[in-house]
Each structure stands twice: as structure tokens, then as C-alpha cells.
N, C-alpha and C positions, 0 to 999 in steps of 0.2 A: 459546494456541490449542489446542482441542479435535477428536480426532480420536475418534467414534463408530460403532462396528459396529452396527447395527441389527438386530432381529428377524432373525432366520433364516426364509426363506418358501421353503413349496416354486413358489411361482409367481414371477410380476415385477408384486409389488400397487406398489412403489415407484415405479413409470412412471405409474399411472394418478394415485397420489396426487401427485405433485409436477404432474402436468399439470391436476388440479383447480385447485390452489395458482395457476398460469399462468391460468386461468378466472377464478378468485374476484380478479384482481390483485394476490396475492400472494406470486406469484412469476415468474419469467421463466429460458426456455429460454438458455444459457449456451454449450456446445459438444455437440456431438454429432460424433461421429467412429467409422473404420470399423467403419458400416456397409454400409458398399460400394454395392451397386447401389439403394438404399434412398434413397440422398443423392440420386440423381437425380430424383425426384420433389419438384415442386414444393412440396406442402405435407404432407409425411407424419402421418399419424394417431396417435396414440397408440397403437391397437390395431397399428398396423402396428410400431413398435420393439417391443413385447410378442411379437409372432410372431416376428418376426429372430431375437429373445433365446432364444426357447421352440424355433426348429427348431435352433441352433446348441448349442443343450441338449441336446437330443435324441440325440446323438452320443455321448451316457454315460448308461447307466439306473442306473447308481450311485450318482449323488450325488442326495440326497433333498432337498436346499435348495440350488439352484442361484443364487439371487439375492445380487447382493453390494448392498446396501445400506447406505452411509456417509456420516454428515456431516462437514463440515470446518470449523468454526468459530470464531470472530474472539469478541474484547472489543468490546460494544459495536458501534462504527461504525470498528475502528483499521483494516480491510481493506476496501477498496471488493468487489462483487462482481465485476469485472474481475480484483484482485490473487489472492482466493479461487479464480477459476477457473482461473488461472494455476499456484497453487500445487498444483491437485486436480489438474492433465494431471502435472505433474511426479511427485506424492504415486503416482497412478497406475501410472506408468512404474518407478519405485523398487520400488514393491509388487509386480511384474511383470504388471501390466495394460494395459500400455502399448499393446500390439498387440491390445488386447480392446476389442471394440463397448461403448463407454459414452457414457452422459447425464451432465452437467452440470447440474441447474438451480439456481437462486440463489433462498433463500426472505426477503424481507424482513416475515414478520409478526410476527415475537419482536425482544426489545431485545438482540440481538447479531448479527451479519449471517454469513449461513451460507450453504453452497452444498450440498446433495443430488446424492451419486453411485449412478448404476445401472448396473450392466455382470451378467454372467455369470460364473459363477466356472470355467464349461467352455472349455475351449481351443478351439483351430480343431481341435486335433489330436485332442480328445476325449480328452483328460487333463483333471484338475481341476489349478487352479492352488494351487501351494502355498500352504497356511495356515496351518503351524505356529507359534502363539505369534505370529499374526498381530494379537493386539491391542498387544502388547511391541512389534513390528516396526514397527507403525502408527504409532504415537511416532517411535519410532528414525529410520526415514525422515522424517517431519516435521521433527524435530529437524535432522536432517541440511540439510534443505532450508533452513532456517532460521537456518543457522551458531551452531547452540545447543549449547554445549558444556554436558553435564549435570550433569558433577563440577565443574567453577567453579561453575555457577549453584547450586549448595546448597550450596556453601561461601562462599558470599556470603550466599546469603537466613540462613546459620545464624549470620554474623558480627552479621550485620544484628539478627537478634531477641535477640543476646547486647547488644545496646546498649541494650533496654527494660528499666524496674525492673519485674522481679515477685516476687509472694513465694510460689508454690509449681512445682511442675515442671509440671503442669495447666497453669498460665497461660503456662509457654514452650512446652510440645506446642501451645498456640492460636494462638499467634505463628506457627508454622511450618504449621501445618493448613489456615490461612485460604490460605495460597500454596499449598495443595494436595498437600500431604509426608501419607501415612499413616503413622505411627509406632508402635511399638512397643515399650514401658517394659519392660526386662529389668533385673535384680538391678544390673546396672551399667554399664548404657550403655541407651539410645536408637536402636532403631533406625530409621535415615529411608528410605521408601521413595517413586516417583513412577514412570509410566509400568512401571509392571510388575514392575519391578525396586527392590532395595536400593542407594542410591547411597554414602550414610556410614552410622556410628558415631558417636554422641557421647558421652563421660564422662558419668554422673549426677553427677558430683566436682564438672564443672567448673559444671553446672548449679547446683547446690545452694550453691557459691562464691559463683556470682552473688547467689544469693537472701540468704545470708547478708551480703554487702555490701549491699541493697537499704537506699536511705534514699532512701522516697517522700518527697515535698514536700508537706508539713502543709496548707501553705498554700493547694496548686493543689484540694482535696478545699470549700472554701467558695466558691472559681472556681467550679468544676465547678455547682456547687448554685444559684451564683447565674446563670451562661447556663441550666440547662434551667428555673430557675424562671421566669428570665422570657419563657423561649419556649414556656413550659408556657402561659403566658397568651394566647397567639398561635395554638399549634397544636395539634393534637387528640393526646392520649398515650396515650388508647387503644389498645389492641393490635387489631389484626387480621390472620389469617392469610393467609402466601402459598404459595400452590398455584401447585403444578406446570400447564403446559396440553398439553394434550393435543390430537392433529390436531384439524382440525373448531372450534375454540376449547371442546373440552371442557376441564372443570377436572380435574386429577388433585388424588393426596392433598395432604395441607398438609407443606410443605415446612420452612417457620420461620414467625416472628412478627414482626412489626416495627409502628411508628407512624408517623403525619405527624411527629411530634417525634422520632422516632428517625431518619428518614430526612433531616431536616433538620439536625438536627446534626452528623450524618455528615457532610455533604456542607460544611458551614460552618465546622465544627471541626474536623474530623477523630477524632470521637468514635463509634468503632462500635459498637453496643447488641448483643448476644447474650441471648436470651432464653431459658432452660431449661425445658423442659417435659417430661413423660413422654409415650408415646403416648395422644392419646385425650383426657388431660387438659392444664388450664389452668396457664401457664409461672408455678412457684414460685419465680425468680429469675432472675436477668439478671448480666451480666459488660460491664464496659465499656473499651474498650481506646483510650485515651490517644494520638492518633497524632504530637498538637501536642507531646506534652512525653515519649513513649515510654514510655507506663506503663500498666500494666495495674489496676484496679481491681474489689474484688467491689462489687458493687450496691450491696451494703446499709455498703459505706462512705461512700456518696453518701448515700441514699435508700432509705427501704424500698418494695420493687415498688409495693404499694398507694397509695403517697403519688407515685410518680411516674408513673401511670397516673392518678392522680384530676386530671379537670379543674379550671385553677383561672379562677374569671374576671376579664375584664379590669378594670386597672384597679388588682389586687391590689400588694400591696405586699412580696409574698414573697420577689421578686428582690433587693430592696433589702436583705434582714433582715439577710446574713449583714455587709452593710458593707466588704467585702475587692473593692479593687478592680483590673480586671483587664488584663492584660497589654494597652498599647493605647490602652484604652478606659476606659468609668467606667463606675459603677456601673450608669447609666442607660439607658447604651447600650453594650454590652461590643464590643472589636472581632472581628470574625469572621476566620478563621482558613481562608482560603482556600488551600488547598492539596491535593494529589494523595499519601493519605496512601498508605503499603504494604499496607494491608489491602482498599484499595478493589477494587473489578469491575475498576479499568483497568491494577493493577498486577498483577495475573499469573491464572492460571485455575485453577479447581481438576477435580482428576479425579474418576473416579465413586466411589474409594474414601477421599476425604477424610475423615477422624474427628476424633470432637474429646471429650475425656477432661479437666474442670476442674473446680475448685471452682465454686461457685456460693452466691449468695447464696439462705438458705432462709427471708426475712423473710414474712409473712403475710399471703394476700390476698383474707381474709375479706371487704373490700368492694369487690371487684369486681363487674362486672354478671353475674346467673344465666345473662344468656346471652351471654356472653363468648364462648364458641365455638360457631360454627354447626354444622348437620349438614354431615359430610362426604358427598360425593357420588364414590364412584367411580367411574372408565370405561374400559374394557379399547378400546384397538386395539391396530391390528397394527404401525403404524409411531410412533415417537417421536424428535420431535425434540431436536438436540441439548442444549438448553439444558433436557428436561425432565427427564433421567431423574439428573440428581447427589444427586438426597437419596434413593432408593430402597434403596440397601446401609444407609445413614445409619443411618435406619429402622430397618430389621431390625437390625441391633446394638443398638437402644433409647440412639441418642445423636442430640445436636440436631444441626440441620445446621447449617453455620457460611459455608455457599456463597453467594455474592452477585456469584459469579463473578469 
């Protein structure tokens, strides 16, 4: 679960946009609480929680952005909007806003289901309420709420990716990145960071251990070739970008790259595509991470980009070539590999400072289409919702995003 500060405003533009959202049916009013004499009126205005907020502000000329505006965000569908709203009075109450005029609204137009909070960050008493290191505490409380203890949980997720073969330190910072750990490659350790904070340490010793015992399975790399060849015949492997969205259904920058065929094998195999690109330009390799057999592979031990981007049509006989047949199934018809792998959207979330630092496959891809990438279109507002702003830092450090939540 995602907890997000928004935009700092000197007004309360958050009331009006989430009441659009209630307009457009894509969103609905959730809780509202004291505001005192306000509740009594039968159908209150939107314009009227704006004035509540703005006279109750008014009580301090100090603070220059009085609006607290925050999302609280679920995987997916795992939180109904009832559960979310439950947890945002609590979230509140912890953060000490408990006794502060705020909105609830629930926005179901993104594929993860979120709740929009607005209150005032000015007291009754005309103190500002504290904010110190209030995005660290944002977590901390959630976590709290949540009976999430933060030292197990990364000492599991670190056990957990010490069980995949890979063969450089790259591809175990990806293992732990994709669950949302920022890390840090020091002379001799790793350092793991989440929610704000440093949680562990880990040996480069014990890393490099691992890599040296690494005996991938020869075998599973002509698998590998023979499910996307023959799905390659099935579905589209072209690449297309995913962009961020923006209120309004504006599109923001391009976020990562994926295909019909990369998004199907994910979800059939448990094979997740990572595609490299610089800013601007067209992804010169990809990384694929094994969930069925816990192994990480570069591209171009599969395929080179160009040959797994090129359509093939049906019919072909390329699936058959390699003759290695697979866990299940036959050649013909491979079996699918249904399962809920650790890298997926449903197994854990990532934060805004995810990073991700690997080798990459640098194979050639002189024929791909000239216009392979569209023009991008940017679009400045004031408010962002949760699920758009995680490839932003990405970005600026000139590294791919690896978030799919």
C-alpha cells in the first residue's frame, strides 16, 4: 500500500478535483467529518467545504500552503473503498489529524483502487500541525496500522531473492527493487532502503557467493525460446510505451515499455520483460526474470531485442525449432505456468524512489519500426494521482522504471 503527499497548494484545489471525479462517476464521496455546523445542511456544496477549510485557515497568515492533500492506495482491487476509508480515518487520527475537518473521497478511474484525502494542515487552535519528516511518518503509521513489521519484511524479501540464480549484483539489486527497496552499492555492502528510511545492510561477499555458485539450467534458455516463439505467433511483440496519466485522463511522460506478448507471458509464465532504454530514445535491450524457475536472464541469452520484437506469422514453425520440450506440456502446446509470481503488481508496491541499476542486453535494433516511439506530449497539473507520479525520480537519475506496482 501507497501512501502519497501531493502538490503543496496555497488553496483547497483537492475539494474541487475530487468533486469533478464524483461528477464525471469516477469517484464518490466516502466520509466527511467535523465539520461541524456544515453537516447539518442537507446537501452541502463543494464551494462550501472550500470556505470551512479557507475560514479555519485563516486563523494562521503563516502557513503559505495550507492544504494537506493525500492518497492512500491499494494493489489493484486487494482493498475495497470501504476498507481504504477505514484505514485513511485511522491513517489520520495517527498523523494527528484526527480532530481536523477532512474529506474522504474514493477514486475508482486507475487500475488500483485509492481513496483522496483533504483536510487543513491549521488547527482549531491556529497552530500548524506538525510535519516533520511527515512523509517517513506517513509509512510508519500505515505500517503501524497494518501490523507490518519492517525489519522481518526485508529480511524475508532479502532471503527470498537470495534463492534466484543470477549472475551479477545488477540482477540481485533488481530482485529487491521491483518490491520497492532503493539501494545503494557501497565498496562492501548494499545498502537497502524503503519508506524513508535505511532498514539493512547486506555483504557484497555473500552476494558475489551466490553468483559464483550460479548454475543456470542450460536447458530452461531453448523453453524459454520455444513459449515466446510460439506466442510470438499469437500476439503483437512490439513495443509500446506506458505513460503515466495525468487528472483529466491527460497522458504524462513515458514511464516504461512493454508488449501484448510481454504482458502475456507475465501473467501465464511468470516471466517479466524489463526493457532498457535511455531518455528519449528506443529500448536497446531488455532483462527477463524467471519467476517459474527463479532466475534471472540477460535478453540476449534468449533473443536478440530485434528478433523478439519482429512479428512472426501464424502458422510458423519457429516454436517447434528448438525441439526441447516443456515442463507439462509439448512442444505444441507448452503448459502455462499460472501463478502469482514475487515480482508481480499484487505482490508488494513500490515507492517513489525505486531504482534499478543491471546489466542489460546491448543486442541491435536496427530493424525496428522508424517510428517506434511516438511524440511525447506533456501536461503540467496541480494534482497527481497516486499511481502516477513512481517513474518521476526514475527518470531524473536516467534509469528505467521497473514499477508495475
Amino acid at each position: 500500500m501507497i501512501v502519497k503527499f501531493l502538490r503543496p497548494s496555497a488553496s483547497f484545489k483537492g475539494v474541487s478535483y475530487s468533486f469533478t471525479k464524483i461528477l464525471l462517476d469516477k469517484g464518490e464521496l466516502m466520509q466527511v467529518q467535523n465539520f461541524h455546523a456544515l453537516q447539518g445542511l442537507a446537501r452541502p456544496r463543494p464551494e462550501d467545504y472550500v470556505n470551512y477549510l479557507e475560514a479555519l485557515t485563516q486563523q494562521s497568515k503563516r502557513i503559505v500552503y495550507p492544504q494537506l492533500h493525500v492518497t492512500l492506495s491499494t494493489s489493484g482491487r486487494d482493498h475495497s473503498k470501504h476498507e481504504l476509508s477505514r484505514l485513511a480515518v485511522k491513517w489520520l487520527d495517527g498523523m494527528g489529524y484526527g480532530q481536523q475537518p477532512f474529506l474522504i473521497i474514493f477514486h475508482k478511474d486507475t487500475q488500483n483502487n485509492h481513496v483522496h484525502i483533504v483536510s487543513t494542515r491549521v488547527g482549531r487552535d491556529g497552530k500548524k500541525i506538525k510535519d516533520s519528516y511527515e512523509w517517513m511518518k506517513g509509512y510508519e503509521v500505515l505500517n503501524q496500522i497494518l501490523n507490518l513489521d519492517e525489519g522481518n519484511q526485508v529480511k524475508k524479501d532479502i532471503s527470498h531473492a537470495l534463492t534466484y540464480h543470477f549472475s551479477s549484483r545488477a540482477q540481485f539489486m533488481m530482485l529487491l527493487e521491483i518490491k520497492g527497496y532503493s539501494l545503494l552499492l557501497n565498496e562492501n555492502n548494499i545498502q537497502i532502503s524503503k519508506f524513508g528510511k535505511v532498514l539493512d545492510n547486506l555483504s557484497v561477499h555473500l552476494i558475489d557467493q551466490r553468483i559464483a555458485d550460479n548454475r543456470q539450467n542450460k536447458e530452461r534458455i531453448p523453453q524459454l525460446r520455444a513459449i515466446i516463439n510460439k506466442y510470438r505467433q499469437e500476439l503483437n511483440p512490439e513495443l509500446y510505451p506506458v505513460q503515466s496519466q495525468r487528472p483529466g485522463g491527460k497522458e504524462g511522460p513515458v514511464d516504461s515499455y512493454t508488449s501484448d506478448l510481454a504482458k502475456a507471458l507475465h501473467e501465464r509464465f511468470g516471466l517479466q520483460f524489463f526493457f532498457h532504454a535511455g531518455k528519449g530514445k528506443q529500448p536497446y535491450g531488455y532483462t527477463v526474470i524467471d519467476h517459474a524457475q527463479r532466475t534471472v536472464f540477460k535478453g540476449g541469452q534468449l533473443m536478440p531485442l530485434a528478433e523478439l520484437l519482429t512479428l512472426v506469422p501464424s502458422g510458423s514453425t519457429l516454436a517447434k525449432r528448438d525441439h526441447i520440450p516443456l515442463d507439462g506440456g509439448t512442444m505444441e502446446q507448452p503448459a502455462e505456468v499460472l501463478l502469482p509470481d514475487p515480482g508481480s503488481a499484487r505482490y508488494d508496491h513500490l515507492d517513489e524512489h525505486a531504482g534499478s541499476a543491471y546489466a542489460a542486453d546491448t543486442a541491435s535494433v536496427s530493424h525496428m519500426p522508424s517510428n517506434f516511439i511516438p511524440t511525447l506530449r506533456l501536461n503540467i497539473a496541480d494534482d497527481i494521482d497516486d499511481e502516477q507520479i513512481n517513474g518521476r525520480n526514475r527518470r531524473r537519475k536516467r534509469k528505467s522504471r521497473t514499477n508495475t506496482r
